[in-house]
C-alpha atoms as an extended CHARMM CRD file, in Angstrom:
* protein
*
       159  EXT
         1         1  UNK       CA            -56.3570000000       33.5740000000       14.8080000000  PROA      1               0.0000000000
         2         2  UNK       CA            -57.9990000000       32.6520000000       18.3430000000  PROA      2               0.0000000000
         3         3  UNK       CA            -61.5160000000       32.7070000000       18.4620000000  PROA      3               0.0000000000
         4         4  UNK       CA            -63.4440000000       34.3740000000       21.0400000000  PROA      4               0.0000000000
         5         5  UNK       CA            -64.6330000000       37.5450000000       22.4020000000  PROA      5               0.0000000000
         6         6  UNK       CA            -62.4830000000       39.9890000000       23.5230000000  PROA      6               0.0000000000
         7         7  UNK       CA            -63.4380000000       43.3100000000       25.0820000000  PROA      7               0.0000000000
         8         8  UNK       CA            -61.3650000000       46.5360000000       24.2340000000  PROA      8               0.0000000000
         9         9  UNK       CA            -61.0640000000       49.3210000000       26.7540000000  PROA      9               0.0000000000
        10        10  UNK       CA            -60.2850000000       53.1050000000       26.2550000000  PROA      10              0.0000000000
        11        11  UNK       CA            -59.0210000000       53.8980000000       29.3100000000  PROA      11              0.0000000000
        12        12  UNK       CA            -59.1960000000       57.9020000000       30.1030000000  PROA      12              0.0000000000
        13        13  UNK       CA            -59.2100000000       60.1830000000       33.1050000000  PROA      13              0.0000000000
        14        14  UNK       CA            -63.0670000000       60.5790000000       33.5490000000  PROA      14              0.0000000000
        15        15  UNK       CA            -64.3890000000       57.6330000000       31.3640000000  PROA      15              0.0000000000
        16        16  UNK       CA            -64.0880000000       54.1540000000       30.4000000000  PROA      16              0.0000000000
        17        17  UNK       CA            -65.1770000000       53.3940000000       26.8110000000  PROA      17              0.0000000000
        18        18  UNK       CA            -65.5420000000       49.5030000000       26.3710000000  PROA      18              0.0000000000
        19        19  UNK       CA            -66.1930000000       47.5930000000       23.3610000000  PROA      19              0.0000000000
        20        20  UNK       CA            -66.3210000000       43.8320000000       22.4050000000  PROA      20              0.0000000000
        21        21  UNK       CA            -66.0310000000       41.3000000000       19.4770000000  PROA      21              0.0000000000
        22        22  UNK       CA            -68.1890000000       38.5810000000       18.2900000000  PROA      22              0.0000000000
        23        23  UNK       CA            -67.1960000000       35.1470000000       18.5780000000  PROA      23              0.0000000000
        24        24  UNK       CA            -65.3980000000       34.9880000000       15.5750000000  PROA      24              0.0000000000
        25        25  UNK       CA            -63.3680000000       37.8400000000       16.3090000000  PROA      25              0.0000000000
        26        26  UNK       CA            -64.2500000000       39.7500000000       12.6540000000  PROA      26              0.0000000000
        27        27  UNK       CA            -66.2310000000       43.0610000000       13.9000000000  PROA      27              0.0000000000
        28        28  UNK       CA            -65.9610000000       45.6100000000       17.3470000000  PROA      28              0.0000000000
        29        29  UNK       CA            -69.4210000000       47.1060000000       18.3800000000  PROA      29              0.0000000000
        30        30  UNK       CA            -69.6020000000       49.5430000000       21.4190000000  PROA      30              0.0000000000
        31        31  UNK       CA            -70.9790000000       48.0190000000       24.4760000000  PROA      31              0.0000000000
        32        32  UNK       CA            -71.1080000000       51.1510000000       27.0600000000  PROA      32              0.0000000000
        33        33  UNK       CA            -69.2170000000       54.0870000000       28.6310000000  PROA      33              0.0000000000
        34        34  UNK       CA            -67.6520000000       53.1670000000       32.2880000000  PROA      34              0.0000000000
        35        35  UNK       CA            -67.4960000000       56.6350000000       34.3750000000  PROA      35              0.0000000000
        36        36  UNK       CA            -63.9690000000       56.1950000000       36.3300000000  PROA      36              0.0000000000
        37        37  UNK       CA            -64.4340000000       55.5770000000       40.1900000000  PROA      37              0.0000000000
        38        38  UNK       CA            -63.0520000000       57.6870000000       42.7980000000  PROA      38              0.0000000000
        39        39  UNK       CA            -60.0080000000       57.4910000000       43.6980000000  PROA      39              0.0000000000
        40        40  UNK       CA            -59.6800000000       54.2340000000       46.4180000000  PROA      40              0.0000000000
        41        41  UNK       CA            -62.7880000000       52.5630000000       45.2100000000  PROA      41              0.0000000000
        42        42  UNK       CA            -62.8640000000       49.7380000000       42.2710000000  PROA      42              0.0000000000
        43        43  UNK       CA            -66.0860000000       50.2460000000       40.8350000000  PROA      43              0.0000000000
        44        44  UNK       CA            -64.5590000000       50.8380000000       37.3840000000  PROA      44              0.0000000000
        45        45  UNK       CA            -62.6860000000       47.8510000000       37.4410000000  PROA      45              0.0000000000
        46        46  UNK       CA            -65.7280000000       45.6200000000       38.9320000000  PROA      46              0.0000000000
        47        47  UNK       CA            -67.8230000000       46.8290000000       36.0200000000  PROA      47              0.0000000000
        48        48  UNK       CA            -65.2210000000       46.1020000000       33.5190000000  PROA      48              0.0000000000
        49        49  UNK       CA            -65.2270000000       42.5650000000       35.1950000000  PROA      49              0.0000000000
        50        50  UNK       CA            -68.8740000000       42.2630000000       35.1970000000  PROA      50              0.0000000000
        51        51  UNK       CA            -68.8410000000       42.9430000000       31.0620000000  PROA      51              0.0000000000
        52        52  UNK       CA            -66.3660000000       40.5800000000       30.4590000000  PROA      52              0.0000000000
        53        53  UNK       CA            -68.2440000000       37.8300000000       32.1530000000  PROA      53              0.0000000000
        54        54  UNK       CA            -71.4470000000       38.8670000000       30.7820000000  PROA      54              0.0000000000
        55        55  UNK       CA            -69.9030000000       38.7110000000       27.7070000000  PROA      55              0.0000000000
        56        56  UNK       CA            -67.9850000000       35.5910000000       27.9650000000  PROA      56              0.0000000000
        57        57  UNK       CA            -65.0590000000       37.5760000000       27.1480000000  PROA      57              0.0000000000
        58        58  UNK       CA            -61.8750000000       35.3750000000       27.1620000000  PROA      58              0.0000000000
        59        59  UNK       CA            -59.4640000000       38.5100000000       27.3850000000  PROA      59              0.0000000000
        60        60  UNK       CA            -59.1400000000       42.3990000000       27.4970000000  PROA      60              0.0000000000
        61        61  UNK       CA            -57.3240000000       44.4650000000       25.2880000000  PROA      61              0.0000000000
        62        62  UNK       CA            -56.6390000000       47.8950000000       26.9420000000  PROA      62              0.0000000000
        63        63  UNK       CA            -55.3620000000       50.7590000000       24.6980000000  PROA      63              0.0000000000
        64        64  UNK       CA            -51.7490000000       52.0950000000       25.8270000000  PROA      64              0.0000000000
        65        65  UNK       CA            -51.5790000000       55.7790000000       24.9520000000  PROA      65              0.0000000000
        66        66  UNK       CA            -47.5010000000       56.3470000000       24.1390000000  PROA      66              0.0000000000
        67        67  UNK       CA            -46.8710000000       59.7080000000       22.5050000000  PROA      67              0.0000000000
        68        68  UNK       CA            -46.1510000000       60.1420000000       19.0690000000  PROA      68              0.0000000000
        69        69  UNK       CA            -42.8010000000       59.4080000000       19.4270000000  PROA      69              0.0000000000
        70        70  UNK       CA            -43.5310000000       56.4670000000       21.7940000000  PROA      70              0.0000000000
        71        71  UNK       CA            -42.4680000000       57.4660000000       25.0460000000  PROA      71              0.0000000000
        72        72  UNK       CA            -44.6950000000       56.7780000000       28.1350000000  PROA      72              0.0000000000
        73        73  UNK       CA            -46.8330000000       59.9680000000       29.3920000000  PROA      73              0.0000000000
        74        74  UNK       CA            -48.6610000000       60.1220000000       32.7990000000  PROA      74              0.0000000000
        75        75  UNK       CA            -51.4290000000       58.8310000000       29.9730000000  PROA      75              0.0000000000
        76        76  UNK       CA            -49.8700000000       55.4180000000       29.8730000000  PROA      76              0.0000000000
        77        77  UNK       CA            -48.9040000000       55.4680000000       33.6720000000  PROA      77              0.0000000000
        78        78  UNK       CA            -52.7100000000       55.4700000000       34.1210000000  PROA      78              0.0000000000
        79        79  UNK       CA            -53.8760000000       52.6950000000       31.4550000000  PROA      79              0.0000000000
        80        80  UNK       CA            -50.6890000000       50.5250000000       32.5350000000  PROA      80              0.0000000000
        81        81  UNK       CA            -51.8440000000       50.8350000000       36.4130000000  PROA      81              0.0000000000
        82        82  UNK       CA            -55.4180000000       50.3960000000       35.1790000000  PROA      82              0.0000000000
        83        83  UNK       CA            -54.7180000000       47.1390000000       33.4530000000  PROA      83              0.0000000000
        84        84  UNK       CA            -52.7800000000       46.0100000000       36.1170000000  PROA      84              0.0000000000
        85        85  UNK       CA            -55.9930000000       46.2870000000       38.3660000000  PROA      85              0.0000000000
        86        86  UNK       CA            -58.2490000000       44.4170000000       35.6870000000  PROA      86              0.0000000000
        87        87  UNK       CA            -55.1530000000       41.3590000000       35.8660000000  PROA      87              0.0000000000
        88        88  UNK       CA            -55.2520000000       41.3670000000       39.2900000000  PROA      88              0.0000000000
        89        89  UNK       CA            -59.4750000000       40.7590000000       39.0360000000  PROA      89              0.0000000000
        90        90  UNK       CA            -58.6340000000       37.5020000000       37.2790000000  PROA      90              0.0000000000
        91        91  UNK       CA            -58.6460000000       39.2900000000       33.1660000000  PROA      91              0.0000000000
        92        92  UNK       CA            -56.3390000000       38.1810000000       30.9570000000  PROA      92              0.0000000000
        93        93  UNK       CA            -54.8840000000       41.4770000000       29.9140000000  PROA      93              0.0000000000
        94        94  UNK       CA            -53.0330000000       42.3020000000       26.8370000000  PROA      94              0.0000000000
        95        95  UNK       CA            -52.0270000000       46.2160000000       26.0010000000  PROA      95              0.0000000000
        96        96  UNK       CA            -52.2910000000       47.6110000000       22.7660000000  PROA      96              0.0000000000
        97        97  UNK       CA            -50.8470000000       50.6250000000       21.2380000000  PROA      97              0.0000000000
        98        98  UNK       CA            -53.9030000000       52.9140000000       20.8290000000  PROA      98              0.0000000000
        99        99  UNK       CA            -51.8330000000       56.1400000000       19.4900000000  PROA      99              0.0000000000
       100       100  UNK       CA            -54.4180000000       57.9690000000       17.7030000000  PROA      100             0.0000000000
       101       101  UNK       CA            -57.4040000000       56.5880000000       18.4710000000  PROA      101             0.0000000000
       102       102  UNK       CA            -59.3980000000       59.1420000000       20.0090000000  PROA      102             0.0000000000
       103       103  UNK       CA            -58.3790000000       61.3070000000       16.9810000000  PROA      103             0.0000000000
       104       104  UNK       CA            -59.2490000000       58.9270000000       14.6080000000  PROA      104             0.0000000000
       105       105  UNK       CA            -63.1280000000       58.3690000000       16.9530000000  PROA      105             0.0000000000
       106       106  UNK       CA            -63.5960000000       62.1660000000       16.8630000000  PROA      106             0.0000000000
       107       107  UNK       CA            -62.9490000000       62.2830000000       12.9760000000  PROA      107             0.0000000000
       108       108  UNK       CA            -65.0480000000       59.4500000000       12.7410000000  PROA      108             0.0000000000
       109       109  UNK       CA            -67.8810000000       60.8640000000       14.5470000000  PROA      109             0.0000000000
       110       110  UNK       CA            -68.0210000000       64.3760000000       12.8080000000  PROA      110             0.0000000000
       111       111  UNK       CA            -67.8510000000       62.9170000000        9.5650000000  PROA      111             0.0000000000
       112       112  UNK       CA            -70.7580000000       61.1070000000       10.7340000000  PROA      112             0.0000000000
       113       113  UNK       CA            -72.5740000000       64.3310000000       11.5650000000  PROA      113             0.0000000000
       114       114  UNK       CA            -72.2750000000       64.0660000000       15.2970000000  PROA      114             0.0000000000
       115       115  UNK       CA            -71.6610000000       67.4020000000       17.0190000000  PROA      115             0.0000000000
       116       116  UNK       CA            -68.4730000000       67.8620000000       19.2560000000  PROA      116             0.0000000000
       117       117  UNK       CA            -71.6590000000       68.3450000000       22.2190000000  PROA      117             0.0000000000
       118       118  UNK       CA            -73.2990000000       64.8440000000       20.7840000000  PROA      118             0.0000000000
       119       119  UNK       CA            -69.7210000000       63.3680000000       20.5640000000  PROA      119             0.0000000000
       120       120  UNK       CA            -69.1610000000       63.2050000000       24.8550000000  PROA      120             0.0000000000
       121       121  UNK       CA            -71.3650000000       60.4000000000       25.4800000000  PROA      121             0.0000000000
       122       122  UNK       CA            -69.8400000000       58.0480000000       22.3570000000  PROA      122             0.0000000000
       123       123  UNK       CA            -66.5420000000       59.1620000000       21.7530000000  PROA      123             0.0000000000
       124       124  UNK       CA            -64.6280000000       56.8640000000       24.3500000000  PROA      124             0.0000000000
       125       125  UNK       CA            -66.7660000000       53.9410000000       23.1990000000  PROA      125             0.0000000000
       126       126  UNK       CA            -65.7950000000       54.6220000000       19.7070000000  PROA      126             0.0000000000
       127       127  UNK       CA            -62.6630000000       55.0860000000       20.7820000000  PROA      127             0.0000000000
       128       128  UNK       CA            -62.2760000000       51.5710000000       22.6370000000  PROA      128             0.0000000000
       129       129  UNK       CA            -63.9920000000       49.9070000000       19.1150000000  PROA      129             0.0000000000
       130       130  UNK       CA            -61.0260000000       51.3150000000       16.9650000000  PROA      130             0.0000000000
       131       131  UNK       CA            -58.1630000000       49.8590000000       19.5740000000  PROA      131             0.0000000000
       132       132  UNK       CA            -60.1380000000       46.7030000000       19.8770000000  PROA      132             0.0000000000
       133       133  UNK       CA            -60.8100000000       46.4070000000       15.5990000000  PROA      133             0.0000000000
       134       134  UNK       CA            -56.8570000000       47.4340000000       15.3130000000  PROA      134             0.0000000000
       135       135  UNK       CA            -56.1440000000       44.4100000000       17.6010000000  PROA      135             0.0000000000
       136       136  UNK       CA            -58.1880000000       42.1490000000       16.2380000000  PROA      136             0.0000000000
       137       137  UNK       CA            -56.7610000000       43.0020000000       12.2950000000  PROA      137             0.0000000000
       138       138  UNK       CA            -53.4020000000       42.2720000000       13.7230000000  PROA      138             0.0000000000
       139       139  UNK       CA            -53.5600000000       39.0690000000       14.9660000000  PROA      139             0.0000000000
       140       140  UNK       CA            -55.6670000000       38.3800000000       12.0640000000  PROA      140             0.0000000000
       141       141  UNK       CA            -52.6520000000       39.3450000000        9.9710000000  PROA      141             0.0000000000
       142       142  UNK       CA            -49.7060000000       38.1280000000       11.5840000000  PROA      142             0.0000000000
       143       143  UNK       CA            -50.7590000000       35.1420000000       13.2460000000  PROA      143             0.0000000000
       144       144  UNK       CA            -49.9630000000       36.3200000000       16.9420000000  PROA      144             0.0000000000
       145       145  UNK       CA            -52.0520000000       37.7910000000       19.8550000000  PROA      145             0.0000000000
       146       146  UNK       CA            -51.2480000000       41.7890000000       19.4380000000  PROA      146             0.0000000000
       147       147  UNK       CA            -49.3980000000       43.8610000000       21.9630000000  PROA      147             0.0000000000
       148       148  UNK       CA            -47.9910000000       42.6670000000       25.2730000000  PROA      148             0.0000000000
       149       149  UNK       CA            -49.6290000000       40.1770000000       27.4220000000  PROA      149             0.0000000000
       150       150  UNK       CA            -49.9440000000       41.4380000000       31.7460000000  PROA      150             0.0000000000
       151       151  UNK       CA            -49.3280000000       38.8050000000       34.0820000000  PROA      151             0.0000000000
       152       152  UNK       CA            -47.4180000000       36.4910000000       31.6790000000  PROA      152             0.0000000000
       153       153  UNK       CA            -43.0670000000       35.5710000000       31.1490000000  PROA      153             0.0000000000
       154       154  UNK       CA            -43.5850000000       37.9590000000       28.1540000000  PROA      154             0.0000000000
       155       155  UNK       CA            -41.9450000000       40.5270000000       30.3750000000  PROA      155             0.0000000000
       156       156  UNK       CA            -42.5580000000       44.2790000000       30.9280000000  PROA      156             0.0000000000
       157       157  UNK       CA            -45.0370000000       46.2460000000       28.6630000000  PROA      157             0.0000000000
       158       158  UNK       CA            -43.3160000000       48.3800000000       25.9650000000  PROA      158             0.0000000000
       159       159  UNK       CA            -42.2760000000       52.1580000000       27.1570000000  PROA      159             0.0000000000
C-alpha cells in the first residue's frame, strides 16, 4: 500500500465533488464542491490543482462513469477528457470505475436524513469520498494502485 494523500474527484456536468485521504491512506473526508468552468476556460482544473497542492496530494483518482454493462457513455467521454486536462497540469492521474457511486451518495445521504433539496450542495462531494474510499480499499487489498494510470506505458483507459 503507498502512503500518501490522494484526492478523489466526481467529475459531473455542473459540479466537481473532490475529496482526499489522510496520510496513511485509511479514511476519505469531503474537501469541497468545484462548480465546472465554462466551456474554454480552466478554472475547474486550476482549482483541482490548487487542492492537490494544498493538500500535498501525490495523485488524483477521478471516477470513470461506464454504464452498467461497462460501455463508455458521453459520461465517461467527459471524466476521461477531464482527467486528461488535470495530467496535462502536472497530476498524476489514475481513473477509477465509479459505477454507482452517486447512487450509493444519494442513499447514503437520505438515510442520513438529508432531504433530496439539502442533498445538492453534498452529494458530489459524497460522491467523490465513495470513489476515492473504493480506491483506496483496493489497493489496500490487492497490493496494486487501482484503475488505470493517465500519462503512463500502462496504455489506454478501459472502455
Amino acid at each position: 500500500m503507498r502512503d500518501g494523500v490522494r484526492l478523489g474527484v466526481d467529475v459531473g456536468r455542473a459540479r466537481i465533488g473532490v475529496a482526499r485521504c489522510d496520510p496513511s491512506a485509511m479514511l476519505a473526508v469531503p474537501v469541497e464542491t468545484v462548480p465546472r468552468a465554462a466551456e474554454g476556460s480552466d478554472a475547474d482544473v486550476r482549482r483541482i490543482l490548487e487542492l492537490a497542492e494544498e493538500y500535498g496530494a501525490f495523485e488524483v483518482v477521478v471516477g470513470h462513469p461506464l454504464s452498467l454493462s461497462g460501455s463508455a457513455t458521453p459520461s465517461t467521454d467527459d471524466a476521461v477528457a477531464f482527467a486528461e486536462r488535470l495530467a496535462r497540469g502536472g497530476a498524476a492521474v489514475r481513473l477509477v470505475d465509479e459505477r454507482m457511486s452517486t447512487v450509493t451518495a444519494q442513499q447514503a445521504l437520505r438515510a442520513s436524513g438529508k432531504r433530496a433539496k439539502q442533498q445538492r450542495s453534498i452529494i458530489d462531494q459524497a460522491a467523490a469520498v465513495i470513489i476515492l474510499q473504493h480506491a483506496i480499499d483496493a489497493e489496500r487489498a490487492s497490493g496494486k494502485p487501482p484503475g488505470q494510470s493517465l500519462g503512463t506505458d500502462e496504455g489506454p483507459p478501459p472502455l
